[in-house]
N, C-alpha and C positions, 0 to 999 in steps of 0.2 A: 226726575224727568230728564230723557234724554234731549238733547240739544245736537241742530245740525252738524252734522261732522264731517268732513271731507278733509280729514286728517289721517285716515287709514290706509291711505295707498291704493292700489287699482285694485278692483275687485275682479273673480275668476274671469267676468267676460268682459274686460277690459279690451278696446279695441274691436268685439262684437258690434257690426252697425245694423239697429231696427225699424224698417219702415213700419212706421204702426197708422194703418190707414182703417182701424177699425170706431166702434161707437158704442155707446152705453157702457155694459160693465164688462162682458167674457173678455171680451177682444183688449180694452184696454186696461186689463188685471192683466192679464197674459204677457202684453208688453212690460207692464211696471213691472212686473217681476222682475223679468231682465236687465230691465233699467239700474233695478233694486241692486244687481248684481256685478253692475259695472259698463252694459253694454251703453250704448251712445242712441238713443230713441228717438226721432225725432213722427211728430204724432201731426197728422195732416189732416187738416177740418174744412168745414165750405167757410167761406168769409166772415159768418155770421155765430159760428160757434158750430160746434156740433150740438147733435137734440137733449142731449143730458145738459148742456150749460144752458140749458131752457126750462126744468124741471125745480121746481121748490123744493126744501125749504133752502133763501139764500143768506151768506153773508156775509157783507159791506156790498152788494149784488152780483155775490158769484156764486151759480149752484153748489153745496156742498159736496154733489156727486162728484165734481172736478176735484177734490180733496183727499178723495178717495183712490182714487186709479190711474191719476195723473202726473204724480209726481217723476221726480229724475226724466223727466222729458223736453224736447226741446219744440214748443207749439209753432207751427207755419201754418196760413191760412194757403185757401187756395179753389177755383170755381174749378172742379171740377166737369162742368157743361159748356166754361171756357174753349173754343179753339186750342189756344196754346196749351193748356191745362196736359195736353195726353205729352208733350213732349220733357216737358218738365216733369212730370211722374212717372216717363220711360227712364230718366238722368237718376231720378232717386232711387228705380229702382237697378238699374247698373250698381250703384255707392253700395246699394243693402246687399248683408248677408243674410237676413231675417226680414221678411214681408208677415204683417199679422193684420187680417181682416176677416171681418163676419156679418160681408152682405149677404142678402141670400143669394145662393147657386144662380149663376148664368150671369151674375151681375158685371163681374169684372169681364166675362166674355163680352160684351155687350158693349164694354167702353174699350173694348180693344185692348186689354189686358189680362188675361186670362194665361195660367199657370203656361200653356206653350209660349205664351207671348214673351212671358217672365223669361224664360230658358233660355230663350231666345238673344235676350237684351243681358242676363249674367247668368252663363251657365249652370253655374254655382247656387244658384238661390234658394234658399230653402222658404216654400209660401206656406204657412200656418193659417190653415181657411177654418174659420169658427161659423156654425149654423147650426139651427135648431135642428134640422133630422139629417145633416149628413149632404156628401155631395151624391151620392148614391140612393136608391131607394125611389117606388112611388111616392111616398112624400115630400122629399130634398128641395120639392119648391113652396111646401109650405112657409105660414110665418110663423115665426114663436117666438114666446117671450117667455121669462121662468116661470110664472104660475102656469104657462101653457106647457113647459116642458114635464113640472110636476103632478098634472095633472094627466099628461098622456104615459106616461113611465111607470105607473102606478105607486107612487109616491104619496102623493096627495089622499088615496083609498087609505092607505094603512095609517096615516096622520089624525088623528083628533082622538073622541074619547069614544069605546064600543058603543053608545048607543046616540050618539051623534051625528055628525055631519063628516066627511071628508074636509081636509081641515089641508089648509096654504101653512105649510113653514112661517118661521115668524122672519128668516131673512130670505135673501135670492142665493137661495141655499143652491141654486142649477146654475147661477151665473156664475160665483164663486165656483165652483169644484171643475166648470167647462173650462173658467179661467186656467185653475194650476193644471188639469190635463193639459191644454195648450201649450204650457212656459213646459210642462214632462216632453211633450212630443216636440217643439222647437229643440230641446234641452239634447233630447236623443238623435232629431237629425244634424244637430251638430257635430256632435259626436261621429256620426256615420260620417260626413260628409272631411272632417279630419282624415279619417282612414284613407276615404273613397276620391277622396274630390267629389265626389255627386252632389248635389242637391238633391231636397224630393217637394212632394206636395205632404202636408201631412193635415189630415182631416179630422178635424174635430166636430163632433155634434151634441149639444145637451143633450137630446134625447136620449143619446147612446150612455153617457156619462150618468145621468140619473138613474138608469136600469142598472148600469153595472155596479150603483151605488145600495141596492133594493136589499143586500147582506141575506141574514139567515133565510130570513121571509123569501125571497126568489127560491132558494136551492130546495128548500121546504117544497117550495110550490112545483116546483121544474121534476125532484127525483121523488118527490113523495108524497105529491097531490095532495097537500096538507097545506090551506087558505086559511093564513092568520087573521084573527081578526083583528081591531083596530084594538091598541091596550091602555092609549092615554099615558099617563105619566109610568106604569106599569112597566115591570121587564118585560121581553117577550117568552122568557124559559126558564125563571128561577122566581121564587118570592119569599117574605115578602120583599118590593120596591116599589117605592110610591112616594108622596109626598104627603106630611102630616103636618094640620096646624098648630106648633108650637102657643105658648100665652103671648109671643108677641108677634109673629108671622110663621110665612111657611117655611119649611124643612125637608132636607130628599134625603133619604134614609135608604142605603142598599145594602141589604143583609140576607139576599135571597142562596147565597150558595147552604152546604152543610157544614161548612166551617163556620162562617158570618153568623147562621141562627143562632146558634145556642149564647154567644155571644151575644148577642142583642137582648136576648133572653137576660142572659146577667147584668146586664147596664139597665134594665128596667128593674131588677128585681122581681122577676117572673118564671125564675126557672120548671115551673111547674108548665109552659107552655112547650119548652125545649123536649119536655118529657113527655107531652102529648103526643101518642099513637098517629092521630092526625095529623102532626105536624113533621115527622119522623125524616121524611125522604120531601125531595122538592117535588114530587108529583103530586104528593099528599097538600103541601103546603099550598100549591098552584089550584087544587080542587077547590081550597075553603080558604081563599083569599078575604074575602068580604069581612069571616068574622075572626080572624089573623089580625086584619088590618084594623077590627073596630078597637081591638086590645090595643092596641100600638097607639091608635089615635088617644085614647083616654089618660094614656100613659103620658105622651108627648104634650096636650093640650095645657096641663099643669106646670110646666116647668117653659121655663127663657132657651131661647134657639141656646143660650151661652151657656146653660146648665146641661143641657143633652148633648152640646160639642163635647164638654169634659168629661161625660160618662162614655161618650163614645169614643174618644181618643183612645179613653184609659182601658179601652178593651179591645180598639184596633179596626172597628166597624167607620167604611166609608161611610159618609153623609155629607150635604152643603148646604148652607141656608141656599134658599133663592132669590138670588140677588136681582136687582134689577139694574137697567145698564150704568146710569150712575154709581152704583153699589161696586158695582162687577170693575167699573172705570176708577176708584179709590182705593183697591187694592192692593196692598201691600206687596203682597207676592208679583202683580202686575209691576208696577213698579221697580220691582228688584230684578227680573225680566227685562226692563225697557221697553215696554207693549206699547206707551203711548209717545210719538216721536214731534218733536216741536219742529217745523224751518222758518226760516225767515223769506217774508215774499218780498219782492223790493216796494209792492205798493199797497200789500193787502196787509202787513205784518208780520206779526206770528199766526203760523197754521200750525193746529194739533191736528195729531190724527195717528190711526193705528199703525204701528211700527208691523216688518214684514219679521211674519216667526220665526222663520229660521234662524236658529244659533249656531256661529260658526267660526270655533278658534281661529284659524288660520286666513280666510275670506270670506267676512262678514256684509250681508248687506249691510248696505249704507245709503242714507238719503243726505243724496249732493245738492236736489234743487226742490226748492218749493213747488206745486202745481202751478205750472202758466197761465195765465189767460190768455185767449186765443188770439194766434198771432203775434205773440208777444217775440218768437223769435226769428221772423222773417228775415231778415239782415242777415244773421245767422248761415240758417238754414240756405236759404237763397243765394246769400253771398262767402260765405265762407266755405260752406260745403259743397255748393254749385259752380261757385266760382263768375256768380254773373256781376257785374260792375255795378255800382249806386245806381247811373245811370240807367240802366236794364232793369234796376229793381223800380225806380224810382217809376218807369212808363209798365209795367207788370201791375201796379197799383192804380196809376191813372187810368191803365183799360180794364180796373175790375176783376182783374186772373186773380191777384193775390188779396 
């Protein structure tokens, strides 16, 4: 298990500074990332928590979601509907080189801060706006959420089993993937903005992110008017793949190329299917899935997931039990990885939670801070990076701003 570390030296966006004035998960995965990286985050909430440190399940009474998306940041409360409020988030945004928010469209216009506004206060700034359809478009004022993103993308259609229902992911499969485009497009107007001096806006929209996620199936659909159907645990262009119940659970068995078959063939001892006419070419194989797959299942149903690991090792055929999240969380290989990352909070503990993927000889993420609770770094934030006096913070609090 890895253990807090802020013993590696700065990381590549060391000295990077992130107003992260977003909510829930796109917007604030998009910062941690960065954070992950080295930048300096400081994550701005109304008084009261933002809406996810309101959301179950908790524990010792703090949303798990803050566990999640929150780490390497530095938490400032602060009333936005305040008076003072607009002057104080004109000063944070002077400081930032990175603004990350995902109100919906028009919102920061609204509070008198909108992307001209920004340019205005630091020429330089690059604003990372996250929304469900874009700043653009007859929808960009809709609302969304990720079941809403996967369900208007066509995501959710090709998800479940062919004679089923449309079927939700089993995680926030649209917030995730909005997030890392985000930390891509911050990542890259950095980059531009080294060259350039410029700042830019850069627009991120689940919507758009989930389509361009839609793989074989879309270009199918786009250059060759070919509508997949829903396939379930199935390939979508080669078989067999599917999942079989082993005598002690299930198993994902992918042996659809013409290399894989005949092999599978021999780890069951069935070579006489590898030699079936039927089975010859993967169009053949994809015709007569059903009774392909009844073989496989009678095969598989007799023996331990740990007997068909070893025949299928010994022949080179991918497969994986299916593990479930605890299973998947005592992994070995996880483990040796460092996927599950420990920190020390000063008042909650120790927090587990999923270490960021990226491996990287040279400038490795790293988690320097536990997730905050809200407000935890006002003094901070207020006073060290504002520069406003005890005193100034001290009447900031007694009139409710902070």
């Amino acid at each position: 298990m890895e253990q807090q570390d802020t013993g590696k030296g700065p990381g590549p966006l060391d000295g990077v500074k992130v107003l992260d004035l977003s909510r829930f998960i796109a917007g604030p995965l998009c910062a941690q990332i960065l954070g992950d990286f080295g930048a300096e985050v400081v994550k701005i909430e109304r008084p009261s928590g933002e809406d996810s440190r309101h959301h179950g399940p908790y524990w010792q009474g703090e949303s798990i979601y803050m566990f999640l998306y929150h780490r390497n940041k530095q938490a400032a409360t602060l009333n936005t509907r305040h008076p003072r409020a607009r002057a104080i988030l004109e000063d944070l945004v002077r400081w930032a080189d990175i603004v990350v928010e995902n109100f919906r469209p028009g919102t920061l216009e609204k509070m008198g801060l909108g992307y001209e506004r920004m340019k205005e206060l630091n020429e330089s700034v690059i604003l990372v706006s996250i929304s469900g359809f874009g700043q653009t478009g007859p929808d960009s004022e809709r609302a969304l959420f990720d079941a809403i993103s996967q369900a208007s993308s066509g995501l959710m259609s090709v998800t479940g089993e062919p004679d089923g229902k449309p079927t939700l992911s089993g995680t926030y499969i649209a917030d995730y993937t909005t997030g890392y485009q985000g930390a891509i497009g911050a990542l890259a107007a950095l980059t531009h903005r080294e060259r350039t001096g410029e700042g830019q806006l850069v627009d991120i929209a689940s919507y758009d992110t989930m389509f361009s996620a839609l793989g074989t199936r879309l270009i199918a659909d786009l250059m060759l008017g070919m509508e997949m159907p829903r396939s379930g645990s199935r390939d979508l262009l080669t078989a067999p793949v599917n999942v079989y119940e082993a005598a002690d659970g299930p198993i994902y068995i992918q042996a659809g190329t013409s290399s894989l078959f005949p092999k599978l063939c021999s780890a069951m001892g069935r070579e006489d299917l590898s030699e079936d006419p039927r089975y010859a070419t993967v169009e053949g194989r994809m015709d007569d899935q059903a009774t392909l797959e009844a073989a496989i299942q009678r095969w598989a149903e007799g023996l331990s997931r740990q007997e068909i690991a070893r025949r299928l090792d010994a022949v080179g055929v991918p497969y994986a039990n299916v593990a479930s999240i605890r299973e998947a969380a005592a992994s070995p290989q996880l483990a040796a990885r460092g996927m599950i990352v420990e920190a020390e909070h000063p008042s909650l503990g120790t927090i587990r939670m999923p270490n960021n993927p990226i491996h990287m000889e040279k400038s490795p993420p790293t988690v320097r801070k536990a997730p905050p609770r809200a407000g935890e770094d006002n003094d901070y934030v207020y006073g060290t990076i504002l520069g406003l006096s005890s005193e100034e913070i001290r009447l900031l609090r007694a009139e409710d701003v902070i």
